[in-house]
C-alpha positions as CSV (number, residue, x, y, z in Angstrom):
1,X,89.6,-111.9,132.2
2,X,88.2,-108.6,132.3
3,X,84.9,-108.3,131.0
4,X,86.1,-104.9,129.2
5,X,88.7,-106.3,128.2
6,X,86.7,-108.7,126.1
7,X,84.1,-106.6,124.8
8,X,87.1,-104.7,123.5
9,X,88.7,-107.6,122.3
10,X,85.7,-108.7,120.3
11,X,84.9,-105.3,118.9
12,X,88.4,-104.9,117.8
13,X,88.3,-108.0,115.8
14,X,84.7,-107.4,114.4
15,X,86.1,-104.2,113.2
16,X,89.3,-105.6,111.6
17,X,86.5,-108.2,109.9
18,X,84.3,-105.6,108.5
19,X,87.5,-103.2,107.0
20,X,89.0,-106.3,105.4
21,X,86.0,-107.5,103.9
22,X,85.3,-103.8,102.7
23,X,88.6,-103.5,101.2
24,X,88.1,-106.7,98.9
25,X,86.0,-106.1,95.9
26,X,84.7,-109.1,93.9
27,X,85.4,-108.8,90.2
28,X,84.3,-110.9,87.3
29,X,87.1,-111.7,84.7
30,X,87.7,-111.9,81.6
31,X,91.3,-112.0,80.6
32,X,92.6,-112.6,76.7
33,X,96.0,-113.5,76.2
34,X,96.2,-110.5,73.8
35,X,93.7,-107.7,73.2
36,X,95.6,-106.4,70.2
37,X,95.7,-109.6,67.4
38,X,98.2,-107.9,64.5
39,X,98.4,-109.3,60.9
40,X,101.4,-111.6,62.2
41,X,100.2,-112.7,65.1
42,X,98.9,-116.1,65.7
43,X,95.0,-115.6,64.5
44,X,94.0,-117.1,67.6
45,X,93.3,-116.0,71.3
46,X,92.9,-118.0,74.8
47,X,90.3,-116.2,76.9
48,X,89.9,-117.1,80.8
49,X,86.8,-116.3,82.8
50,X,87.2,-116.1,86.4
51,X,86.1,-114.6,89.2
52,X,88.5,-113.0,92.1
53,X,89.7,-110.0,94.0
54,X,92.6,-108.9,91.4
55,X,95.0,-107.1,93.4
56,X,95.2,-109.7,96.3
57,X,95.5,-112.7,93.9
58,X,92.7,-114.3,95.9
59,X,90.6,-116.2,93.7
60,X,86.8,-117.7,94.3
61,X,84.6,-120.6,92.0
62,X,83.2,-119.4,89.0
63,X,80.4,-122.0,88.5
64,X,79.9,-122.1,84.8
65,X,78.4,-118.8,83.3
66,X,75.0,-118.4,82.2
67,X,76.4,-117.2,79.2
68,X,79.3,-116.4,77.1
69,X,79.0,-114.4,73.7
70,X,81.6,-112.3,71.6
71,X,79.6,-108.9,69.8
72,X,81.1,-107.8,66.5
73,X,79.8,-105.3,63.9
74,X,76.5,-105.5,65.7
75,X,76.2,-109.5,65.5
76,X,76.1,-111.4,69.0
77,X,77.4,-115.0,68.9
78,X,77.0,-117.8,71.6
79,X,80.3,-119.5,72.7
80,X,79.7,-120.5,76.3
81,X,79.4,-124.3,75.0
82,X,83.1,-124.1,74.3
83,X,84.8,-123.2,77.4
84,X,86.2,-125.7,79.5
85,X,87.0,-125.5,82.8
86,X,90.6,-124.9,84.1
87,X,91.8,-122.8,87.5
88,X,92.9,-119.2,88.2
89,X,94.1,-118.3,91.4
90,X,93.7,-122.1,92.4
91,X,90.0,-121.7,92.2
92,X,87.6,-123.4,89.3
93,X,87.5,-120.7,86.5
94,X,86.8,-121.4,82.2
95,X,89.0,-120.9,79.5
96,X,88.6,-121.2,75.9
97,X,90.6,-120.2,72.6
98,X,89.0,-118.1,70.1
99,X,89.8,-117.9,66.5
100,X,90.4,-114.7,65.6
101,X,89.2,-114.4,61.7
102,X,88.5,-111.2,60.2
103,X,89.5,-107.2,60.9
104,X,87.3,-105.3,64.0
105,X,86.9,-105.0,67.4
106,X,85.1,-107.5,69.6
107,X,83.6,-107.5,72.7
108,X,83.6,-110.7,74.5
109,X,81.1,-110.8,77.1
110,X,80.4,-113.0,80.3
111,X,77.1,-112.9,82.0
112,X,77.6,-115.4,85.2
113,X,75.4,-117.4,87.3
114,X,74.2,-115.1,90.2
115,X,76.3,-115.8,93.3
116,X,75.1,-115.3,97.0
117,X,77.7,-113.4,99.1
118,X,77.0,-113.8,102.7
119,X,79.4,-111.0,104.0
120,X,77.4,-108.6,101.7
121,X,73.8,-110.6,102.6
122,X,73.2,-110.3,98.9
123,X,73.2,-112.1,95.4
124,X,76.1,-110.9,92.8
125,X,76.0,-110.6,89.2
126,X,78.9,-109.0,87.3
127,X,78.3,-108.2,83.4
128,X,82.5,-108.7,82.4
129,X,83.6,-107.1,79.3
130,X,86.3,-107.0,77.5
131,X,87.4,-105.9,73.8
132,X,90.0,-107.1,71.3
133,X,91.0,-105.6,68.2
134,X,92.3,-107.5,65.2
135,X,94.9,-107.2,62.2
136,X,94.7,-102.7,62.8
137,X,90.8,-102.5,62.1
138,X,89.4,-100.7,65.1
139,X,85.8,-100.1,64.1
140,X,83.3,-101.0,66.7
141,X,85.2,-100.4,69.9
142,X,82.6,-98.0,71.5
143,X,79.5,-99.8,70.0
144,X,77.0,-100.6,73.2
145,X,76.5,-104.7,73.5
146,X,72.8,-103.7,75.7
147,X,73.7,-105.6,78.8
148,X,71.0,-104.6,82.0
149,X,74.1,-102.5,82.9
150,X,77.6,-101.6,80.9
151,X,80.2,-99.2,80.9
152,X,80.6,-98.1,77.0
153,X,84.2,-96.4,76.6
154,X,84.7,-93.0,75.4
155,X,88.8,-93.7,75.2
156,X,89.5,-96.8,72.9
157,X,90.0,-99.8,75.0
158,X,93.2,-100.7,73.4
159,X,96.5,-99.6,72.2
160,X,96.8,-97.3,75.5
161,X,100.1,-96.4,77.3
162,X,100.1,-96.3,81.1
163,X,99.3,-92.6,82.5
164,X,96.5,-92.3,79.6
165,X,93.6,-90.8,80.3
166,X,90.8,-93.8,80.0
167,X,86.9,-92.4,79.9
168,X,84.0,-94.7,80.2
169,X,80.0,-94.1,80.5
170,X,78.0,-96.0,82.9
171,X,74.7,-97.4,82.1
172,X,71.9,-98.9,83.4
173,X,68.9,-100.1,81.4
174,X,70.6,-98.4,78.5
175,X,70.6,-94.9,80.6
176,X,73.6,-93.1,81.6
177,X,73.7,-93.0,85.7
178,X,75.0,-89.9,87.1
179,X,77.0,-90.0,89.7
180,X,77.8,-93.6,89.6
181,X,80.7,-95.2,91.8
182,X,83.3,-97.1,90.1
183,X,85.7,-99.5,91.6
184,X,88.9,-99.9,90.0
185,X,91.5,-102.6,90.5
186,X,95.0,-104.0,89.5
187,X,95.3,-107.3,88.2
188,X,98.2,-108.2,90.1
189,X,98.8,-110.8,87.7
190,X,102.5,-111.8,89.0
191,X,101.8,-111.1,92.8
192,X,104.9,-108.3,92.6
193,X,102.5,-105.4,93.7
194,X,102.5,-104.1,97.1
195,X,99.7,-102.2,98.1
196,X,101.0,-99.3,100.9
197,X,97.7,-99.5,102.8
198,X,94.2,-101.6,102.5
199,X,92.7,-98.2,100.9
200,X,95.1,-98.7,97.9
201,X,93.3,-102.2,96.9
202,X,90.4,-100.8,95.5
203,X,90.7,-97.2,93.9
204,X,87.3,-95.5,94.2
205,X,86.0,-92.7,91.7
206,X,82.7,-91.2,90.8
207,X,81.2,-90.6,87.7
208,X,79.7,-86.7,86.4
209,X,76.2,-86.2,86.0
210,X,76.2,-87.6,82.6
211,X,77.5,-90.9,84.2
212,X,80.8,-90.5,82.6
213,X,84.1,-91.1,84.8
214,X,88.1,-90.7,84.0
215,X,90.8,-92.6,84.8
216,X,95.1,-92.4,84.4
217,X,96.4,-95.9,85.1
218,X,100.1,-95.2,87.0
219,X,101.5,-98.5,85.6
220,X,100.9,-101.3,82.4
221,X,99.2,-104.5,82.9
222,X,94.8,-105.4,83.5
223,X,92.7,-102.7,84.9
224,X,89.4,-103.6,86.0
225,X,86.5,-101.1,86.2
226,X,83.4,-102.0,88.1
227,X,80.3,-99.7,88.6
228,X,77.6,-101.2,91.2
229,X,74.0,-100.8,91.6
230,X,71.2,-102.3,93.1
231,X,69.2,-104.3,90.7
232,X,64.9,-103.4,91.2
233,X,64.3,-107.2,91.5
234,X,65.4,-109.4,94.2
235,X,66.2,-113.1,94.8
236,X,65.3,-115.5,97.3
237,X,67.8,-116.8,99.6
238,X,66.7,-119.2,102.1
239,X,63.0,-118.1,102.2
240,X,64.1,-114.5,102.3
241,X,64.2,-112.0,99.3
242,X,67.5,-110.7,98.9
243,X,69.0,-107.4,97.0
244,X,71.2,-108.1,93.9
245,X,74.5,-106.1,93.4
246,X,74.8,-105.6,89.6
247,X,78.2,-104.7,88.3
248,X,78.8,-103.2,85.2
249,X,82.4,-104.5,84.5
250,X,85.1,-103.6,82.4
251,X,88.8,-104.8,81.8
252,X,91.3,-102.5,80.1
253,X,95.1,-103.1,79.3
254,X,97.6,-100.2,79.4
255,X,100.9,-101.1,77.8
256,X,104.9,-100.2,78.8
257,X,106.0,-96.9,77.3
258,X,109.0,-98.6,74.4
259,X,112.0,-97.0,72.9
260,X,114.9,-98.3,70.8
């Protein structure tokens, strides 16, 4: 065979490698079966913590998180010891139910175990949020949980029709980064959305100079925000010190417009 021919061969497929690898953005997960619990609901909630790429419906192992803690009125409580371990995506992920008691908003939040990524030469550790009100008591939707990094809304999380604006801050160490990148993503929960091109995976927007970024989600269902950094300390990976991607992560439902 032609040695050109080869050499173009090869970098053709390298290339294809790097794009698809660059399209597919990691997310950590953390799904409720209902972020809205109303006075006749069933005062209960199943939570599953997983850890994927949303919009393909690919799924990867979440080992079990370093920790797992629900924030309300200001008071953090530890309930990793109650998940169990079940599979999203066909992949190990957690699950637990959560009794839901009193009136508020709470923030459940996963902090996972870091996880090497070898196509990214790098350790990953997401900070996934999510917030669920109960029985029409909204207070404490924007309170800040102090994660290493978070994005604190500015639109409540909750009770939002698809096409709303949805604002969020970014933080880092408790400071607003300007300019930060966000990653946004479908949960394509039922595998019925079709992405036109690989640049329509992962929607990409930037933050203002006071870190703040906005966001109109076109249809209802799990949104996912994600703002990456680059934490200051490293990790060692086979005798080398590696970077570690934080992500500040977020997941927002948007609900179907209703009539009569």
């Amino acid at each position: 065979m032609n040695s050109k021919i080869v050499v173009a061969s090869i970098l053709t497929i390298t290339l294809a490698f790097l794009f698809t690898t660059n399209c597919f953005s990691h997310y950590g997960m953390v799904i409720p079966s209902d972020n809205m619990v109303m006075q006749n609901d069933k005062r209960e909630i199943k939570l599953d913590l997983s850890f994927s790429h949303p919009f393909e419906n690919i799924g990867m192992e979440l080992v079990k998180p370093k920790a797992f803690f629900v924030v309300k009125n200001g008071k953090k409580q530890e309930i990793a010891e109650k998940l169990v371990p079940m599979s999203v995506m066909d992949k190990p992920a957690w699950t637990m139910t959560y009794p839901v008691k009193r009136p508020g908003a709470m923030a459940f939040v996963m902090e996972p175990t870091a996880y090497w990524e070898p196509a990214e030469d790098c350790f990953i550790i997401h900070y996934t949020k999510t917030i669920v009100a109960a029985f029409g008591d909204d207070g404490g939707w924007d309170e800040e949980v102090g994660l290493k990094t978070e994005i604190i809304p500015l639109s409540r999380p909750f009770g939002l029709y698809a096409g709303n604006l949805f604002q969020g801050v970014v933080k880092l160490d408790g400071k607003p980064v300007p300019h930060a990148e966000i990653e946004i993503e479908y949960y394509n929960q039922d595998k019925t959305a079709v992405a036109p091109t690989e640049y329509m995976i992962t929607q990409t927007i930037k933050a203002d100079q006071n870190g703040v970024f906005s966001y109109c989600a076109p249809v209802s269902g799990w949104w996912g925000f994600a703002a990456l950094s680059t934490s200051d300390k490293k990790m060692m990976h086979n005798g080398e010190k590696k970077d570690i991607e934080l992500g500040a992560v977020l997941w927002v439902k948007f609900e179907k417009w209703q009539e009569k």
